[in-house]
C-alpha positions as CSV (number, residue, x, y, z in Angstrom):
1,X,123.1,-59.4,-114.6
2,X,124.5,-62.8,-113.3
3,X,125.7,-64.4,-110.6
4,X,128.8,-67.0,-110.9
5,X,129.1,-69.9,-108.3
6,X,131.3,-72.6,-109.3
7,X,133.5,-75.1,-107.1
8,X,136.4,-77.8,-108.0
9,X,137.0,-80.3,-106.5
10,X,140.9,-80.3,-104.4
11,X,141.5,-83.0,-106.8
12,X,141.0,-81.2,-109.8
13,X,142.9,-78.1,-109.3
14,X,145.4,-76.3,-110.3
15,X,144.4,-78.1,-114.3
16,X,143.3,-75.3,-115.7
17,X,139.7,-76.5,-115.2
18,X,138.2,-73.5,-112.9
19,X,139.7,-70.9,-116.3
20,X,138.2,-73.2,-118.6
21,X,135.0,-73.1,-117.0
22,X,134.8,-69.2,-116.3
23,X,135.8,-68.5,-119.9
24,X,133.1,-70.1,-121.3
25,X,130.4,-69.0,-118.6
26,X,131.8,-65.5,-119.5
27,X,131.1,-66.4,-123.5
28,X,128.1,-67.5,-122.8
29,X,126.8,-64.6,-121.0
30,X,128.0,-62.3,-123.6
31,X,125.9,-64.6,-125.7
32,X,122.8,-64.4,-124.3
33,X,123.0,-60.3,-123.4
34,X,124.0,-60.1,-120.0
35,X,126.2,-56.8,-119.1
36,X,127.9,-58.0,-115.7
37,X,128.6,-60.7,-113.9
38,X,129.4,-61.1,-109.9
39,X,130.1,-63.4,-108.2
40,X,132.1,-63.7,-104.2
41,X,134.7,-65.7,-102.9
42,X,136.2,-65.4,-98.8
43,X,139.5,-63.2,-98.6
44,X,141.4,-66.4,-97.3
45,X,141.0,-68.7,-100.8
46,X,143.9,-66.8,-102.5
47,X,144.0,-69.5,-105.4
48,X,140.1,-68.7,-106.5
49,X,140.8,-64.4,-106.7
50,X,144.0,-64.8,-108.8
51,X,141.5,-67.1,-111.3
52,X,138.6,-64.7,-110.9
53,X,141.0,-61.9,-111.8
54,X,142.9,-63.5,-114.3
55,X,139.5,-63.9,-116.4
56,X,138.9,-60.0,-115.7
57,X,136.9,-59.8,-112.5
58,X,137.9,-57.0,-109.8
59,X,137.1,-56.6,-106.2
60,X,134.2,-54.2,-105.8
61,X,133.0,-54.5,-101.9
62,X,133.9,-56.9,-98.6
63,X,131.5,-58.1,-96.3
64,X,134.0,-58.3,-93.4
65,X,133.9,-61.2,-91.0
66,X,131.0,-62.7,-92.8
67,X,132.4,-65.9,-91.9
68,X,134.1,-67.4,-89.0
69,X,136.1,-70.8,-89.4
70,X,139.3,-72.1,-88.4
71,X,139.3,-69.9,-85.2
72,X,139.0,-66.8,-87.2
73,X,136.5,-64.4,-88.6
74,X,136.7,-64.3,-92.9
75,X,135.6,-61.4,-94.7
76,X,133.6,-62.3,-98.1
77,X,135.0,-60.3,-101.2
78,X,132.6,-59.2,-103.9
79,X,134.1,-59.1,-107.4
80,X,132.3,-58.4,-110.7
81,X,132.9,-58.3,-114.6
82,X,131.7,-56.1,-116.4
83,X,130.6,-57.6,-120.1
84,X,131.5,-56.1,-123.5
85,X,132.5,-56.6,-127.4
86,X,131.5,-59.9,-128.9
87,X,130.6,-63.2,-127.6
């Protein structure tokens, strides 16, 4: 099992660079045997889930109002991948 915890900077978004980035992490895991990946994410950043779940991740749990910022209380979303077929 691994854990996934990557951030881009505003600058370089919306390149393609966060996709890059979990593609390979998801290749390399694959290489080296791992069978799932997780990884979270608050429910407010709408541009990192459509990524996480473009590359095959899915929400499995919330840990609601984990956070509170900008006046109001976030929950955290907990996604995971589950790893198979070849590298």
């Amino acid at each position: 099992v691994g854990y996934v915890d990557i951030g881009i900077r505003q600058q370089y978004r919306n390149l393609g660079i966060g996709t890059h980035i979990l593609n390979t992490l998801i290749t390399q895991a694959k290489k080296i045997g791992l069978k799932l990946l997780i990884l979270s994410v608050f429910s407010t950043n709408e541009r990192a889930r459509y990524v996480y779940e473009k590359v095959g991740f899915h929400e499995c749990g919330r840990i609601p109002q984990r956070i509170f910022k900008n006046d109001q209380y976030i929950d955290e979303i907990v996604m995971v991948k589950t790893l198979t077929g070849p590298a």
